[in-house]
SEMITI-125861 format. One record per residue: residue number from 0; residue in one letter; x, y, z of N, C-alpha, C in turn. Coordinates in nm, 2 decimals. Example, Ala and Ser with C-alpha at 12.3 -4.5 7.8 and 13.67 -1.06 7.14 Angstrom:
# SEMITI-125861
{rec 0; 'a'; {1.32; -0.57; 0.78}; {1.23; -0.45; 0.78}; {1.32; -0.33; 0.78}} {rec 1; 's'; {1.28; -0.22; 0.71}; {1.37; -0.11; 0.71}; {1.29; 0.00; 0.79}} 
END
This chain:
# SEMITI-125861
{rec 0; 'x'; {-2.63; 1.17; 2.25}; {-2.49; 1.15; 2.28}; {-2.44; 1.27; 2.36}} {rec 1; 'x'; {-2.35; 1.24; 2.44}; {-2.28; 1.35; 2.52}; {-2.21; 1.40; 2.41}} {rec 2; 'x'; {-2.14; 1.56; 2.44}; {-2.06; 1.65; 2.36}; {-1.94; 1.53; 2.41}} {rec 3; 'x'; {-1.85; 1.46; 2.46}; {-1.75; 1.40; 2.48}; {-1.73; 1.26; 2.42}} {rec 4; 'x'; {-1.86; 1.23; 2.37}; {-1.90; 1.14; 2.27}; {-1.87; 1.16; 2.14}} {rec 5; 'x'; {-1.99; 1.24; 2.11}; {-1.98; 1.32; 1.99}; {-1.87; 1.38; 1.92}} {rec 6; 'x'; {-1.79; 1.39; 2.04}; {-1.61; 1.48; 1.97}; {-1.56; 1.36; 1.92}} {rec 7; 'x'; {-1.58; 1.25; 2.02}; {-1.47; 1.12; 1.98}; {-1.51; 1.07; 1.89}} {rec 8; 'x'; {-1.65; 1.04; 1.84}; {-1.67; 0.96; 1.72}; {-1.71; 1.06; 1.61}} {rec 9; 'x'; {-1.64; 1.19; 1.58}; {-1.72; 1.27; 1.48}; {-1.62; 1.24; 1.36}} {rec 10; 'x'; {-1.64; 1.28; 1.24}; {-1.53; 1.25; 1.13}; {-1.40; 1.36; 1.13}} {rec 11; 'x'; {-1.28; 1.34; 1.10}; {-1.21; 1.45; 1.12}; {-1.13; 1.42; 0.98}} {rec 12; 'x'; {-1.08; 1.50; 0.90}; {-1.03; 1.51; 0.80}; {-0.90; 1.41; 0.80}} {rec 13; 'x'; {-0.83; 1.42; 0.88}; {-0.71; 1.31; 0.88}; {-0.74; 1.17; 0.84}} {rec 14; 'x'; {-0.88; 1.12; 0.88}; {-0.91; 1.00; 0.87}; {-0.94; 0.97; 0.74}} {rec 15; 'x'; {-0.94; 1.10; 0.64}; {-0.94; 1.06; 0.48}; {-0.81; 1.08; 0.39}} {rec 16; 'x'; {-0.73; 1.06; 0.52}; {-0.55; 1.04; 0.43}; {-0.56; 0.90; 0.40}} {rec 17; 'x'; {-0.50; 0.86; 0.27}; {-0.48; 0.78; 0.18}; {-0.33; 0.73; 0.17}} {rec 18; 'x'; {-0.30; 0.65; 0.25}; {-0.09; 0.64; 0.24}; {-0.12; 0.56; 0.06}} {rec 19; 'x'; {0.01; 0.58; 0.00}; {0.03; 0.46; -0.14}; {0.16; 0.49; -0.14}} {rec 20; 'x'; {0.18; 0.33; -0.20}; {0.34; 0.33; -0.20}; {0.35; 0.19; -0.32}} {rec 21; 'x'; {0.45; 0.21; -0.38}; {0.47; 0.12; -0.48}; {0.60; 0.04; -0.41}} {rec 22; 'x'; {0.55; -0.13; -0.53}; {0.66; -0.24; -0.48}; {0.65; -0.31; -0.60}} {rec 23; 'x'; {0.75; -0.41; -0.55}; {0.71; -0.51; -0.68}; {0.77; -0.62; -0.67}} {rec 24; 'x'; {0.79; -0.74; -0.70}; {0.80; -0.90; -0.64}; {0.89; -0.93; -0.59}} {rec 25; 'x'; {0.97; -0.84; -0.55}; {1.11; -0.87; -0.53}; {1.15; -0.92; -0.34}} {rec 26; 'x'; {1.18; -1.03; -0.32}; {1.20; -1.04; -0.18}; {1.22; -0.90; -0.10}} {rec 27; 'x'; {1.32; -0.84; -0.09}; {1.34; -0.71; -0.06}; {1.21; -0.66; -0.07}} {rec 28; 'x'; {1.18; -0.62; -0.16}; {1.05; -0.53; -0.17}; {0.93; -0.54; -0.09}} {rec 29; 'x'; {0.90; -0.65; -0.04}; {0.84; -0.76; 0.01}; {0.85; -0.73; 0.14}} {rec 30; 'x'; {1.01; -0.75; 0.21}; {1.00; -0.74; 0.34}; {1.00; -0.61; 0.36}} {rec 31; 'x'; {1.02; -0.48; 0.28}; {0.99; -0.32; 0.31}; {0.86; -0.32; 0.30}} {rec 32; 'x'; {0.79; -0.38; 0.23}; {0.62; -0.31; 0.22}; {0.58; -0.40; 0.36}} {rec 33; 'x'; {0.63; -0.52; 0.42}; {0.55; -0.57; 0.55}; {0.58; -0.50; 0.68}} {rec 34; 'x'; {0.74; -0.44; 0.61}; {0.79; -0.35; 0.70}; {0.68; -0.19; 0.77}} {rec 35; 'x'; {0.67; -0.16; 0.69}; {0.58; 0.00; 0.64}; {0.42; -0.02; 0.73}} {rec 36; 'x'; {0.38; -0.18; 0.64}; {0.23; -0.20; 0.72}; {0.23; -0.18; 0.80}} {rec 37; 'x'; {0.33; -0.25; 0.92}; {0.30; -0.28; 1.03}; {0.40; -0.20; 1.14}} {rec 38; 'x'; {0.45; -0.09; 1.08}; {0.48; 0.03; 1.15}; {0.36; 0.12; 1.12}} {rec 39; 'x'; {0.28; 0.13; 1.04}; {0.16; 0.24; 0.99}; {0.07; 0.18; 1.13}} {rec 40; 'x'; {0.06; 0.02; 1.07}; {-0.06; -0.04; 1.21}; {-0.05; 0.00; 1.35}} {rec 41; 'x'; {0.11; 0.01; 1.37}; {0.14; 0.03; 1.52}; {0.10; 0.14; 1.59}} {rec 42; 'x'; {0.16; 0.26; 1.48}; {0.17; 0.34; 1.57}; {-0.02; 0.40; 1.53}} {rec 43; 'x'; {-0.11; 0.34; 1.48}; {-0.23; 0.39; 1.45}; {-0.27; 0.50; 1.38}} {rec 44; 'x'; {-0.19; 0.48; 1.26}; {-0.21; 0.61; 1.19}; {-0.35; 0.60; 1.11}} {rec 45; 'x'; {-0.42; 0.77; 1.11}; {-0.55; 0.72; 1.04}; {-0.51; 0.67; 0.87}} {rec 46; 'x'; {-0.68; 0.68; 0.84}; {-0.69; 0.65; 0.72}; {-0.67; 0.53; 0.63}} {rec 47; 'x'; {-0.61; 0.54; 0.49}; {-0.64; 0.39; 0.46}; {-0.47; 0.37; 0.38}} {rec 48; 'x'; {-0.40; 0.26; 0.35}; {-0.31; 0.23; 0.30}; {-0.31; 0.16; 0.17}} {rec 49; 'x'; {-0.25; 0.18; 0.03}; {-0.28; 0.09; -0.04}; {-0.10; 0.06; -0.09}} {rec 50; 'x'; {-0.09; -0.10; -0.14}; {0.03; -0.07; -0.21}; {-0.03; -0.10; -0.34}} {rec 51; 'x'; {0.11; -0.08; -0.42}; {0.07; -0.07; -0.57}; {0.17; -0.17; -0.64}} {rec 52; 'x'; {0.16; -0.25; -0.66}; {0.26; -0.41; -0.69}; {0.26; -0.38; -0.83}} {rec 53; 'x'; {0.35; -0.40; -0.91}; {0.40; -0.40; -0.99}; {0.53; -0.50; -1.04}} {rec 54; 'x'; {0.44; -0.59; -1.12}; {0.55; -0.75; -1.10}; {0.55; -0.78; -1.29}} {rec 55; 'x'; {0.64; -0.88; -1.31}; {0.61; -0.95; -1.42}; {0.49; -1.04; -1.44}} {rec 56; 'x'; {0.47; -1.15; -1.57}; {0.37; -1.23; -1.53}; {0.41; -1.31; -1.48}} {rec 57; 'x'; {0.53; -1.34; -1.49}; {0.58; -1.48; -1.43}; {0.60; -1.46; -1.25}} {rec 58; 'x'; {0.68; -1.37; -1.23}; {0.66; -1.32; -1.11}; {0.54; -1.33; -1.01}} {rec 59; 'x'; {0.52; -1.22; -1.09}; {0.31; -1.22; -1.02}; {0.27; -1.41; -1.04}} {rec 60; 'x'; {0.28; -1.49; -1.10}; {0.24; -1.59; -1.11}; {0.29; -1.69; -0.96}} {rec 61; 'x'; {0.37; -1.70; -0.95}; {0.41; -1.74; -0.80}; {0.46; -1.68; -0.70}} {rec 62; 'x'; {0.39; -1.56; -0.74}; {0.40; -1.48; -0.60}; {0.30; -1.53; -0.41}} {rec 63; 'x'; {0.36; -1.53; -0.38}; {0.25; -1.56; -0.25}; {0.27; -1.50; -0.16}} {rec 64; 'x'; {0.31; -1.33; -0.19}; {0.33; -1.27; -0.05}; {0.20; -1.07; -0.09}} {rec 65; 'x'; {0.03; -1.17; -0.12}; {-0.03; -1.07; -0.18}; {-0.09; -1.04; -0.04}} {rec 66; 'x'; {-0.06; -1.11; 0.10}; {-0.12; -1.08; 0.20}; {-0.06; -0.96; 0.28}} {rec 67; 'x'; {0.10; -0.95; 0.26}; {0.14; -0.83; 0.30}; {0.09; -0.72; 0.38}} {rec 68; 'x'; {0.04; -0.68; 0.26}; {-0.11; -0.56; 0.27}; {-0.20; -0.55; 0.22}} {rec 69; 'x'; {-0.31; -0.59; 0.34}; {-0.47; -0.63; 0.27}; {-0.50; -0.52; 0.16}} {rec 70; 'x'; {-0.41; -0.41; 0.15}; {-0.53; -0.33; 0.01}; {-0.38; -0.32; -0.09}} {rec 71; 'x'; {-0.40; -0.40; -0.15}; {-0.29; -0.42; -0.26}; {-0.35; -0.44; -0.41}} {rec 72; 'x'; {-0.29; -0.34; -0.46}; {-0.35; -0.32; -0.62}; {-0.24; -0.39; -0.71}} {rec 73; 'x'; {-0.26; -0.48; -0.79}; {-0.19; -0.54; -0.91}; {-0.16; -0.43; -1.02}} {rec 74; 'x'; {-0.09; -0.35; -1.06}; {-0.04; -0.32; -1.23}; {0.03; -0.36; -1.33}} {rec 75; 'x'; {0.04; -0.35; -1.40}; {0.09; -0.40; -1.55}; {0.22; -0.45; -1.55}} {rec 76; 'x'; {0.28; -0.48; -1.65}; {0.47; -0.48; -1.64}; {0.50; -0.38; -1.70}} {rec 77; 'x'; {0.58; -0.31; -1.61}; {0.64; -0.16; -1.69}; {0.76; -0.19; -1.74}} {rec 78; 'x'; {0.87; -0.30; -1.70}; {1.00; -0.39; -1.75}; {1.00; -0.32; -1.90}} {rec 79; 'x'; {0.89; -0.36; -1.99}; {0.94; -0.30; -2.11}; {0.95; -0.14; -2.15}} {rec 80; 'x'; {0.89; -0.10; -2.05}; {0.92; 0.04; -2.07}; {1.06; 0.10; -2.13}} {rec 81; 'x'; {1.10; 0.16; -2.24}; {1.23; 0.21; -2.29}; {1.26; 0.35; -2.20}} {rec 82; 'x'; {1.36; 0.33; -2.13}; {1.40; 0.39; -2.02}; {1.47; 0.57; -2.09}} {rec 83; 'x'; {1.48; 0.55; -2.24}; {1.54; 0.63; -2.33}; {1.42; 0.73; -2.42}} {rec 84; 'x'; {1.30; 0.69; -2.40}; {1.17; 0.71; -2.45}; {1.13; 0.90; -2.42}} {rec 85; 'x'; {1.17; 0.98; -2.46}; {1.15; 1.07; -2.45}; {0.97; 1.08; -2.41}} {rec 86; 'x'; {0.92; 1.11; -2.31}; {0.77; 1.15; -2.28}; {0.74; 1.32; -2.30}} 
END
């Protein structure tokens, strides 16, 4: 490989940024996370994107917008979480 080669396809640290961003079933939320994707797609940013969905069961159950963003992680229901719960 040419040195002009070699520069262009070598690994460079940026390409192991990691974007995450949490959502959760909510129309709104929905159209901001397809929002985000596909301003990240556009302008070619490196690296990898995950969202982090956070729904009810019933929610998550007729949800149909898991295509959003192909790396989308499901978590629990935090709803019952006591917002007064001293940690």
């Amino acid at each position: 490989a040419t040195p002009a080669t070699a520069k262009a396809t070598a690994h460079r640290e940026i390409d192991d940024y990691h974007y995450v961003f949490s959502a959760d079933c909510k129309p709104y939320m929905t159209w901001q996370a397809r929002a985000l994707y596909d301003s990240w797609r556009r302008i070619g940013a490196p690296g990898r994107i995950t969202r982090v969905l956070t729904c009810d069961d019933d929610s998550l159950a007729t949800y149909d917008h898991m295509d959003v963003v192909p790396d989308t992680v499901v978590c629990g229901d935090f709803s019952r979480i006591d917002a007064n719960d001293f940690y």
